[in-house]
Wavefront OBJ file of the C-alpha trace (Angstrom):
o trace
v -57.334 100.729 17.876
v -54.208 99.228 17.104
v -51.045 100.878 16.494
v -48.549 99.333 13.700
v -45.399 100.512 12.681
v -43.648 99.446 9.294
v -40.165 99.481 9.068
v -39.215 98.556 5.766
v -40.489 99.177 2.589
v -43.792 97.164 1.755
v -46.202 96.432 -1.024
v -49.269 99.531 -0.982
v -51.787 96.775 -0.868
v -50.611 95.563 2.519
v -50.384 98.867 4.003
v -53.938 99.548 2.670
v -55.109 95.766 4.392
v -53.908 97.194 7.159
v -55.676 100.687 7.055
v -59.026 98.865 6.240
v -58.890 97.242 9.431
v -59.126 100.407 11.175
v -55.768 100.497 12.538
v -53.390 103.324 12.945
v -50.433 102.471 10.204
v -47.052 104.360 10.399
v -44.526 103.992 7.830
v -41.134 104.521 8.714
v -38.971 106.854 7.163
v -35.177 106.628 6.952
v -34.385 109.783 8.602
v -36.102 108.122 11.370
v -34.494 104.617 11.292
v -31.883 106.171 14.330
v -35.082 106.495 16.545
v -36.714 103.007 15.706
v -36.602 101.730 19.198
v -37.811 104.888 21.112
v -40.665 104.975 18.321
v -41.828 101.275 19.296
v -42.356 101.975 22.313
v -45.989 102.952 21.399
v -46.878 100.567 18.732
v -48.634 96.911 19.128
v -46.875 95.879 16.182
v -43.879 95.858 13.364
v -43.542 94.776 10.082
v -40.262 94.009 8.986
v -38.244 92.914 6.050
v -34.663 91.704 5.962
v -32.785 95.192 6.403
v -33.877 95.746 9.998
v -32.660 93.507 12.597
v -35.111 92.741 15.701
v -33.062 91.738 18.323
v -33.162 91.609 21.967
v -32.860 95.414 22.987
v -35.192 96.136 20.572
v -37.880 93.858 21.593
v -36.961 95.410 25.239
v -38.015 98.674 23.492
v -41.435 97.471 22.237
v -43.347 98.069 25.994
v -46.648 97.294 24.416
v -44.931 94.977 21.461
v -47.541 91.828 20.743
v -46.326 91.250 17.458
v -43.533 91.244 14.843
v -44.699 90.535 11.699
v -41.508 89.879 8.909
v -42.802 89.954 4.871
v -41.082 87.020 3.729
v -39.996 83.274 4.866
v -37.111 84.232 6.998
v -36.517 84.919 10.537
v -32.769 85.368 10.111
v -33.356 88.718 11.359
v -35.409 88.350 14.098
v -34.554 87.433 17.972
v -37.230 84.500 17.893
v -36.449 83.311 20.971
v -36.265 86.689 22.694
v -39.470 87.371 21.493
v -40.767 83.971 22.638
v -39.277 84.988 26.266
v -41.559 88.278 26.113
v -44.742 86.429 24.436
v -44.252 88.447 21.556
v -45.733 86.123 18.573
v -43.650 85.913 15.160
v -45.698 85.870 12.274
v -44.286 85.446 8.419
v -45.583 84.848 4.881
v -44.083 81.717 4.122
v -45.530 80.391 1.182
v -45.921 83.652 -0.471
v -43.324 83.598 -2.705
v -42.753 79.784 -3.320
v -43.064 80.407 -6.803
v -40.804 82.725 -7.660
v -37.937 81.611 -5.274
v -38.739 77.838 -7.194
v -38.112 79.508 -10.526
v -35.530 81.484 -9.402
v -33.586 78.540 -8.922
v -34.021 77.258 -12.216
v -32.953 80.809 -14.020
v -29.799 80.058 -11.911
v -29.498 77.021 -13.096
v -29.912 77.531 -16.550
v -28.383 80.520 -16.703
v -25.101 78.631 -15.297
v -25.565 75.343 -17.170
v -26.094 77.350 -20.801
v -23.461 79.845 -19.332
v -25.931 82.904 -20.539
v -24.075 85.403 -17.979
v -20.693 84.533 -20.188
v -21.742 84.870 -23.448
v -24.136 87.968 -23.093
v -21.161 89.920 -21.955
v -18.872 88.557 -24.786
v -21.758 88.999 -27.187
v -22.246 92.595 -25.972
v -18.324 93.309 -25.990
v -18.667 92.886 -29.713
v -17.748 89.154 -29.940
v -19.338 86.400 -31.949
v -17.266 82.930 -30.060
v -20.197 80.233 -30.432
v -17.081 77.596 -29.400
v -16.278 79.241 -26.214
v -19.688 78.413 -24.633
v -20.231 74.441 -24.987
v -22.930 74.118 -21.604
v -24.572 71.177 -20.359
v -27.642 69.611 -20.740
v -30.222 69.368 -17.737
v -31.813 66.262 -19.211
v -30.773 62.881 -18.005
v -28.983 64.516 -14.913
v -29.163 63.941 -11.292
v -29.964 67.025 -9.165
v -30.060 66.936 -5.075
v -32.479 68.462 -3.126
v -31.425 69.738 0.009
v -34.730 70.417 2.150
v -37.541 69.101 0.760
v -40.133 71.878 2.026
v -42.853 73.493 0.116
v -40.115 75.025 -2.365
v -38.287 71.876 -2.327
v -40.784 69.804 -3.722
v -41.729 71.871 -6.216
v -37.917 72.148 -7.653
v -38.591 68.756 -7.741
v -41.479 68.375 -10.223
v -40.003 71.318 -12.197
v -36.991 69.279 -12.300
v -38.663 66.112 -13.379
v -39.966 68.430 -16.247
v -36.316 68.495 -17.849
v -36.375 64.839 -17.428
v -34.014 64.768 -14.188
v -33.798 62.369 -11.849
v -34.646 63.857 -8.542
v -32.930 63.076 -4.670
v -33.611 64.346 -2.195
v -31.954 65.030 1.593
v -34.510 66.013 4.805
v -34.307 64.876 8.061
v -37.970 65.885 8.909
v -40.097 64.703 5.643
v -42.578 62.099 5.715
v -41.393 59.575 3.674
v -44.671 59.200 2.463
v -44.531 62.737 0.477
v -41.202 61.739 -1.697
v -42.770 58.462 -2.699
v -45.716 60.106 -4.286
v -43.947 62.781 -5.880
v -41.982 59.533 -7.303
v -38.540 61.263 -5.426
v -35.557 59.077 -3.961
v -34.909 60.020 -0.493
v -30.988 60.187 0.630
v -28.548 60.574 3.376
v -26.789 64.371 2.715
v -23.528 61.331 2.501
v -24.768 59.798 -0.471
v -26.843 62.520 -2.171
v -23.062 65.270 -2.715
v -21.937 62.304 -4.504
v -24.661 61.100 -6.675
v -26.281 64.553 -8.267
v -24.898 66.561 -10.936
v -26.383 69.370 -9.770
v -27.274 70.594 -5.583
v -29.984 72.873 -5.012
v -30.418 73.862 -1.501
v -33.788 75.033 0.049
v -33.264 74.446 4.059
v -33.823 77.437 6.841
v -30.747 78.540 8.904
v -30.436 77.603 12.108
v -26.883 76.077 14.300
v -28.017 73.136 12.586
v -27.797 74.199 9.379
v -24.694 76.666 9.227
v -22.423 75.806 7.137
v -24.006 72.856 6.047
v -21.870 72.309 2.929
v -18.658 72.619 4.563
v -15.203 71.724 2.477
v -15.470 68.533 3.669
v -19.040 67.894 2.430
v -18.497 69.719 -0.956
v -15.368 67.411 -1.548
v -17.611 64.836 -2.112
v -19.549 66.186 -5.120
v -18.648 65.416 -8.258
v -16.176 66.978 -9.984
v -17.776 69.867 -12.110
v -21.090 69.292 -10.152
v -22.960 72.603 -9.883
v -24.239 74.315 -6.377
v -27.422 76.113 -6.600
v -28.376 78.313 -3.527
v -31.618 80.321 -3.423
v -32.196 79.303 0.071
v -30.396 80.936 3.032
v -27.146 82.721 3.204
v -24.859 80.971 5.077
v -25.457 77.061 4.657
v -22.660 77.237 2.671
v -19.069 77.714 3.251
v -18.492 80.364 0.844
v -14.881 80.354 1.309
v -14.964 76.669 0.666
v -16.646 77.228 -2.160
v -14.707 79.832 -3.544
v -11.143 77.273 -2.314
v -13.380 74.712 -5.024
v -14.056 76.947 -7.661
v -10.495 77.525 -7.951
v -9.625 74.148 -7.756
v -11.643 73.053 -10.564
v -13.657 70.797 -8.039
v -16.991 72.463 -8.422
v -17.636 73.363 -11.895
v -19.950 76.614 -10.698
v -22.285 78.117 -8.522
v -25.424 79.990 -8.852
v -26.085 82.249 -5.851
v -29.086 84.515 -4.898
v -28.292 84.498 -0.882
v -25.150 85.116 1.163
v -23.658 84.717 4.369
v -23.445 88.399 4.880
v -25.769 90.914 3.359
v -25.517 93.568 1.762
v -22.530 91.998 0.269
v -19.208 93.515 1.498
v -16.490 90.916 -0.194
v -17.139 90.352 -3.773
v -14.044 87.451 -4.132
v -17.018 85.066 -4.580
v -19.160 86.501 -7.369
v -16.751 88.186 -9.342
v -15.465 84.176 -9.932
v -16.067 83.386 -13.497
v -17.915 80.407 -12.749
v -19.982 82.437 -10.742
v -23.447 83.424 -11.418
v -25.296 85.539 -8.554
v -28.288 88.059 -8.109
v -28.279 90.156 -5.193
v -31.174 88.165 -3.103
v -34.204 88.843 -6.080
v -35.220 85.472 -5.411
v -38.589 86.857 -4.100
v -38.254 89.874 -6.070
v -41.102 89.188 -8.850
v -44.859 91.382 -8.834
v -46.735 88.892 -7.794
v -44.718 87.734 -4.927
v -44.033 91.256 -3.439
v -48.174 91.523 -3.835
v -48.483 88.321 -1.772
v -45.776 88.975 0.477
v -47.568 92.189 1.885
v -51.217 90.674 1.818
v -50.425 87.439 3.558
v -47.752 89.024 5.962
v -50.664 91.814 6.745
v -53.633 89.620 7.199
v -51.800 87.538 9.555
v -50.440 90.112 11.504
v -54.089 91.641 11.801
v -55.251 87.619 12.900
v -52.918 87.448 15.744
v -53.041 90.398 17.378
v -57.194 89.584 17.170
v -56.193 86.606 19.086
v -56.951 84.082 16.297
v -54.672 81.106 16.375
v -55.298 79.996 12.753
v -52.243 82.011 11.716
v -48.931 80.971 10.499
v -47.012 81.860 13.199
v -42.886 81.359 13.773
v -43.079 80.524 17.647
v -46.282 79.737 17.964
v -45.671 75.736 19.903
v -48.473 73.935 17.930
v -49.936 74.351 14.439
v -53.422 76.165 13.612
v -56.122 74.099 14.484
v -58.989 75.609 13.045
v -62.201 76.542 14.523
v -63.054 73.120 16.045
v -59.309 73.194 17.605
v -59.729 76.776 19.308
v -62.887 75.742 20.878
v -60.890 72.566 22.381
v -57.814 74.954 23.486
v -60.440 77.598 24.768
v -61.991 75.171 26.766
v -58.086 73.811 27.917
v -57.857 77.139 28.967
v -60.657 77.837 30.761
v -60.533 74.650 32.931
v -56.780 75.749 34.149
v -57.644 79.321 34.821
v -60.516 77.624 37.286
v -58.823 74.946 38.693
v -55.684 77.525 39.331
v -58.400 80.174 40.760
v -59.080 77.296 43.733
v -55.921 76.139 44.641
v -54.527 78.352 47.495
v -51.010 79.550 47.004
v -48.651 79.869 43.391
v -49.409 76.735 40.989
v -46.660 73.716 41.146
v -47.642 71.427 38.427
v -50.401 70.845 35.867
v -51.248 67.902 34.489
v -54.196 67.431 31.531
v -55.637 63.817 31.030
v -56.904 63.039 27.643
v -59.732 60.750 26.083
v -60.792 60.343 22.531
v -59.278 63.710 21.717
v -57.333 63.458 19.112
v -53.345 63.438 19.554
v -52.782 66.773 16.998
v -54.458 68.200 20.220
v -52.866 66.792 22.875
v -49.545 69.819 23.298
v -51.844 72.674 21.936
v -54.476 72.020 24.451
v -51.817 71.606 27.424
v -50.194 74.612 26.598
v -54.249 76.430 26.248
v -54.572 74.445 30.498
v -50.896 75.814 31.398
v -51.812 79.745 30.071
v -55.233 79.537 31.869
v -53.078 77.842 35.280
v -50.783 80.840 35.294
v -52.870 83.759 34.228
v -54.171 84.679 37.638
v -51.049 85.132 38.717
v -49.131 86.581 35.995
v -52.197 88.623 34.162
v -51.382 89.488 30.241
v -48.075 88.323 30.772
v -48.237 84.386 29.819
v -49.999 83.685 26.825
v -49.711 80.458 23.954
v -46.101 81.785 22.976
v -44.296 81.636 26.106
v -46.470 79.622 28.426
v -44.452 76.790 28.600
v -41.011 79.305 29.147
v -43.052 81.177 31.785
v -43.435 77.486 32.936
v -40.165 76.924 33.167
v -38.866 79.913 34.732
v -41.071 78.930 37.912
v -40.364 75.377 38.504
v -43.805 74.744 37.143
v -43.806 70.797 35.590
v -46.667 70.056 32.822
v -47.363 66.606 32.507
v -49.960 64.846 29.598
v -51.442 61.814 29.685
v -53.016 59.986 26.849
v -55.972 57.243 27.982
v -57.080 54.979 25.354
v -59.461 53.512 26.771
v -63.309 55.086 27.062
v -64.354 57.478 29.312
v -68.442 58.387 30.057
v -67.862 60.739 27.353
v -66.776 59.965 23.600
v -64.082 62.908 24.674
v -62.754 64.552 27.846
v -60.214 66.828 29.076
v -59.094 66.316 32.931
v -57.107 68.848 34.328
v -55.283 68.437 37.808
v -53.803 71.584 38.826
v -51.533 71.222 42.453
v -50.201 73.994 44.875
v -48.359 73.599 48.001
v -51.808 73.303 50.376
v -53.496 70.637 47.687
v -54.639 69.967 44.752
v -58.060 70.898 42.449
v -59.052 68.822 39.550
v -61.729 69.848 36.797
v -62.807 67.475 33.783
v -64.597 69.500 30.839
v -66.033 67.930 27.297
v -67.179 69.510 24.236
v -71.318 68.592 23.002
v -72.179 68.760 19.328
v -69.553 70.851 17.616
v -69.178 74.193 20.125
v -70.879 73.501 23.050
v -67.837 73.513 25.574
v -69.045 72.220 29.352
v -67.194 71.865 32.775
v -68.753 68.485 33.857
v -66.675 67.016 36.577
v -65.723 69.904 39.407
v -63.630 68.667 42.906
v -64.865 65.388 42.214
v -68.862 65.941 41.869
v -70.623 65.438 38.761
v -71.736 69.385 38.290
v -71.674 70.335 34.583
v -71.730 74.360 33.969
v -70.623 76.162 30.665
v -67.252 77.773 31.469
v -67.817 81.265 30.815
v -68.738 84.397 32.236
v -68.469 86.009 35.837
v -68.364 82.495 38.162
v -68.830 82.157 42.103
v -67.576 78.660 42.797
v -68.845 77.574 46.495
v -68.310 74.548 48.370
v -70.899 74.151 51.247
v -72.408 72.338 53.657
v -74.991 70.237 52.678
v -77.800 70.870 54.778
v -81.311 72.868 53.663
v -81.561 76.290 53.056
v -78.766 77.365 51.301
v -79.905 77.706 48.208
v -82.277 80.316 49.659
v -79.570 82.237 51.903
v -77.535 82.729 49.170
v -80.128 84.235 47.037
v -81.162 86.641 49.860
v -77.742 87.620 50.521
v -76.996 88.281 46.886
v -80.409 90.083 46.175
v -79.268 92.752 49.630
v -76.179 92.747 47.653
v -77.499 93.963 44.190
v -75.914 90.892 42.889
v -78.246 89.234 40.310
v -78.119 85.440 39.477
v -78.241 84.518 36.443
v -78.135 80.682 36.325
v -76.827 78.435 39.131
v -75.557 74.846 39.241
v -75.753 72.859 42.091
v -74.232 68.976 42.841
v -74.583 66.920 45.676
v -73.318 63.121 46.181
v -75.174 60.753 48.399
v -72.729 60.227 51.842
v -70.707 63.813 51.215
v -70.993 66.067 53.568
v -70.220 68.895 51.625
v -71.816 69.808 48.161
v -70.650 72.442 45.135
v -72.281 75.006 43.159
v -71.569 77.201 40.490
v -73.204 80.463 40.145
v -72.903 82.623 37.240
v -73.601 86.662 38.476
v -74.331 89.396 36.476
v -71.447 91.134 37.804
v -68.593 90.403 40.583
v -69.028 90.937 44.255
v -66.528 92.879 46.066
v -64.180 91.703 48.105
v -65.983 93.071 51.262
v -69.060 91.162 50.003
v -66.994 88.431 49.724
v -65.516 87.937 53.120
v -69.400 88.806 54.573
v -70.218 85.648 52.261
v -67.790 83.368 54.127
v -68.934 84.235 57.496
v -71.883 82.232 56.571
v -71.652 78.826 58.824
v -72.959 76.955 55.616
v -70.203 78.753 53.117
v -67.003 76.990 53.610
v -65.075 78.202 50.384
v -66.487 80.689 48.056
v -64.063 81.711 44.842
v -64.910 84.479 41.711
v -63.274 84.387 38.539
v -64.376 85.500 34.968
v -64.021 83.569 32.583
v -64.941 85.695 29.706
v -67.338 85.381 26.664
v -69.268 82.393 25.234
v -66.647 80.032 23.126
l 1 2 3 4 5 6 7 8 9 10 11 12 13 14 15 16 17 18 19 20 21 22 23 24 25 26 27 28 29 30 31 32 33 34 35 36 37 38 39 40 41 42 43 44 45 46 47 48 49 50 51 52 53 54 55 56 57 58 59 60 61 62 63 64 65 66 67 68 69 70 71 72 73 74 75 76 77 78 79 80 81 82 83 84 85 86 87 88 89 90 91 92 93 94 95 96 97 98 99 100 101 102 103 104 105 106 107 108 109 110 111 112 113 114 115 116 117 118 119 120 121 122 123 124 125 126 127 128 129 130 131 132 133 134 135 136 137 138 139 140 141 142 143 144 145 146 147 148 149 150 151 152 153 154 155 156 157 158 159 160 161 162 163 164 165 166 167 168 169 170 171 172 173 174 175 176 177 178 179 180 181 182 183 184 185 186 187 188 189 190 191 192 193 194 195 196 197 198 199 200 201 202 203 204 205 206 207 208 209 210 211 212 213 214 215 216 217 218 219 220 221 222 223 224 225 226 227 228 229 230 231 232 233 234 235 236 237 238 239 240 241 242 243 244 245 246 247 248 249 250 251 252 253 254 255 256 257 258 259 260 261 262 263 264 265 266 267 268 269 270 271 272 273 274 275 276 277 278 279 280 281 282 283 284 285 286 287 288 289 290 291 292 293 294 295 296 297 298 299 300 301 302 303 304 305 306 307 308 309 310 311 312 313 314 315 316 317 318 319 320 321 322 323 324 325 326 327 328 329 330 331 332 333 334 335 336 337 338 339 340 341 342 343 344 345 346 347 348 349 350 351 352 353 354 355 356 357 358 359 360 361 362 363 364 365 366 367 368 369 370 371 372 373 374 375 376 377 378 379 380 381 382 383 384 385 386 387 388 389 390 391 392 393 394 395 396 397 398 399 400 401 402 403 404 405 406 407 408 409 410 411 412 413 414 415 416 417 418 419 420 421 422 423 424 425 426 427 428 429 430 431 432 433 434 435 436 437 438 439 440 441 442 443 444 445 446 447 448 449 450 451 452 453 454 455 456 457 458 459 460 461 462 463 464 465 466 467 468 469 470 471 472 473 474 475 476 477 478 479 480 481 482 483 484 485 486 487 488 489 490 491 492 493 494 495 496 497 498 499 500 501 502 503 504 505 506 507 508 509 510 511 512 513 514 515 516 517 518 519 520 521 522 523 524 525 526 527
């Protein structure tokens, strides 16, 4: 049973997702927020919001941490890479509340362009000044879209709705996706420039800080507006406050800050000003999403399910088909590393007909399997290739285009400092996952279960010595796989046993003259 503790507030019908499941679910209270990291200690998970910070030490705290699970799009908070160190996976919700951060933007927007904030507080003062609140029109303007993600685009065709003409600025969109949603793509240079109004929806990273600099924001219009429902701190915000006063930037609408909770008010209390307190995702049915997606996901990845939507995960879901190909990557590393004597040096995985979307998830799936019998639990998809890394392990990946005997193949060559081992492995039908190329004999065997790989002399009888030796062992056989090749010497076989022999049994095993190498490893379940 897992363990999951919750340390922000979150939507009941997450917590009760989570219950369902089976697993133990403790919510956090503040009197304990002092104790957090002594009370993660025992948990295998924790959901998070934006007040608590996962950092470093408190991933250090988490002995038996497998996942972090945040309710919302951003990671601001969390120690991603830390966590990627420690092969802690990262999962967030982050098209749960796409909707309400889009129209979020566009209350800002209208609320600033129709200057509502103004005249409801004159208005409820007592007033009745119609002349002192002349706004501007949306229609027939230009408004700049900085990241053109999920959220992005759909500013876009909201903002094509008011008859605007839409541009938009990211370094990382297909090209393809702003022609069809009829969208001019733009250099950040000549988009501050060219729109009347700049919405920004990009992440935060050392990329992104500070994005909109004074220099940058110099080059908007004059009286251009700055919307920011994004992330706190891609803008300057003493710039912006240096070009509110100036006249420069004719006002800002801001749900997101640099620092939060707030602590210097200079900015908001600027009559030009119009800001919420981070509400952008603060609507029903967005808090309801928010804790559904954020707790099936959380439940997916610590069942070991890649098909999640997952911050440091280094490839994208693949769906079933995909996890059978990565189980198999796996499978054939673990093996191959099982054979080769001494710690693995490098790994590299040949591909034909697989298709390229495959190519890094399934050489990270070889690379786990490589390094597991020598690091256990602690290398999995997250942090394989940094576990990599760390030990002067290199990962190569080769793409073949031409035709192999099968329509597609895996070939994994896994070297150590006495030699090398290489393994080839292909998928029939839809799931039927099959080692069929092992130390250079055609030998094809379904890579699961408890294995004894031999190589032996080739020479009669051994078939039958091994059986009888098993049998006086207790040891049953429950299929074996044998391979020969005219002018060897030596042959293979692959025997899959009902359980492990000993290590005792073992060494008895190799003092038979025809045994010249006999290796176990389990492999687990069927795929």
């Amino acid at each position: 049973m897992y363990r999951i503790l919750i340390a922000d507030p979150l939507h009941p019908s997450g917590i009760d997702l989570l219950r369902e499941s089976g697993a133990e679910v403790h919510q956090m209270t503040e009197e304990e927020r002092p104790q957090l990291a002594t009370l993660l200690a025992d948990f295998d998970a924790l959901v998070v919001r934006s007040a608590t910070r996962v950092t470093k030490d408190l991933l250090d705290a988490g002995k038996r941490l497998k996942v972090v699970g945040r309710a919302g799009i951003g990671v601001d908070n969390v120690d991603v890479k830390a966590a990627t160190e420690r092969g802690i996976l990262v999962v967030n919700a982050p098209t749960a509340n796409m909707m309400s951060a889009t129209e979020h933007t566009f209350a800002l927007l209208l609320a600033l362009a129709r200057r509502v904030a103004e005249a409801d507080a004159s208005l409820k003062s007592g007033s009745w000044d119609r002349k002192a609140f002349v706004g501007t029109e949306l229609s027939g303007k230009t408004i700049g879209i900085v990241g053109f993600g999920r959220i992005g685009q759909r500013v876009a065709a909201r903002a094509q709705g008011f008859e605007m003409k839409v541009l938009a600025y990211d370094p990382f969109l297909d090209e393809g996706v702003a022609r069809r949603l009829d969208v001019e793509m733009s250099s950040l240079e000549d988009l501050l420039p060219r729109a009347d109004v700049v919405t920004l929806h990009t992440p935060l990273t050392e990329g992104t800080r500070n994005l909109l600099d004074l220099a940058s924001m110099k080059t908007m219009k004059e009286n251009a507006l700055l919307i920011n429902c994004g992330r706190g701190g891609v803008v300057d915000e003493p710039a912006l406050l240096e070009l509110l006063n100036s006249g420069h930037i004719g006002g800002a609408g801001l749900d997101v800050f640099a620092e939060e909770p707030l602590q210097d008010f200079s900015l908001v209390r600027h009559p030009k000003v119009v800001a919420t307190p981070h509400i952008g995702a603060q609507t029903k049915e967005a808090q309801l999403r928010i804790a559904q997606d954020t707790a099936k996901m959380l439940l997916a990845a610590l069942e070991g399910s890649l098909a999640i939507t997952a911050v440091n995960l280094p490839f994208r879901p693949s769906g079933t088909q995909g996890e059978i190909k990565l189980g198999l990557g796996e499978r054939l590393g673990k093996l191959a590393s099982t054979l080769v004597d001494g710690n693995v040096r490098r790994v590299q995985v040949d591909f034909w007909g697989i298709e390229e979307s495959l190519h890094r998830p399934i050489a990270v799936a070889v690379l786990k399997g490589a390094l597991g019998p020598s690091m256990g639990e602690g290398v999995n998809y997250v942090n394989a290739e940094h576990q990599a890394d760390a030990r002067g392990v290199t990962l190569a990946r080769v793409d073949h285009e031409g035709s192999s005997e099968y329509s597609q193949l895996v070939k994994v060559r896994v070297e150590g400092p006495a030699g090398s081992v290489e393994l080839a492995g292909t998928i029939f039908g839809h799931s039927d996952a099959r080692v069929v190329s092992f130390r250079g004999f055609q030998l094809e065997f379904r890579p699961q279960g408890r294995l004894m790989v031999l190589r032996n002399r080739d020479v009669p009888g051994v078939v039958g010595k091994l059986g009888t030796f098993l049998g006086e062992a207790a040891i049953n056989i429950g299929h074996i796989h044998l391979a020969r090749e005219k002018g060897k010497a030596d042959a293979v076989a692959a025997l899959r046993l009902d359980e492990l022999p000993s290590a005792e049994v073992l060494e008895r095993l190799l003092q038979l003259p025809e045994v010249l190498e006999a290796k176990i490893v389990d492999l687990g379940s069927e795929l």
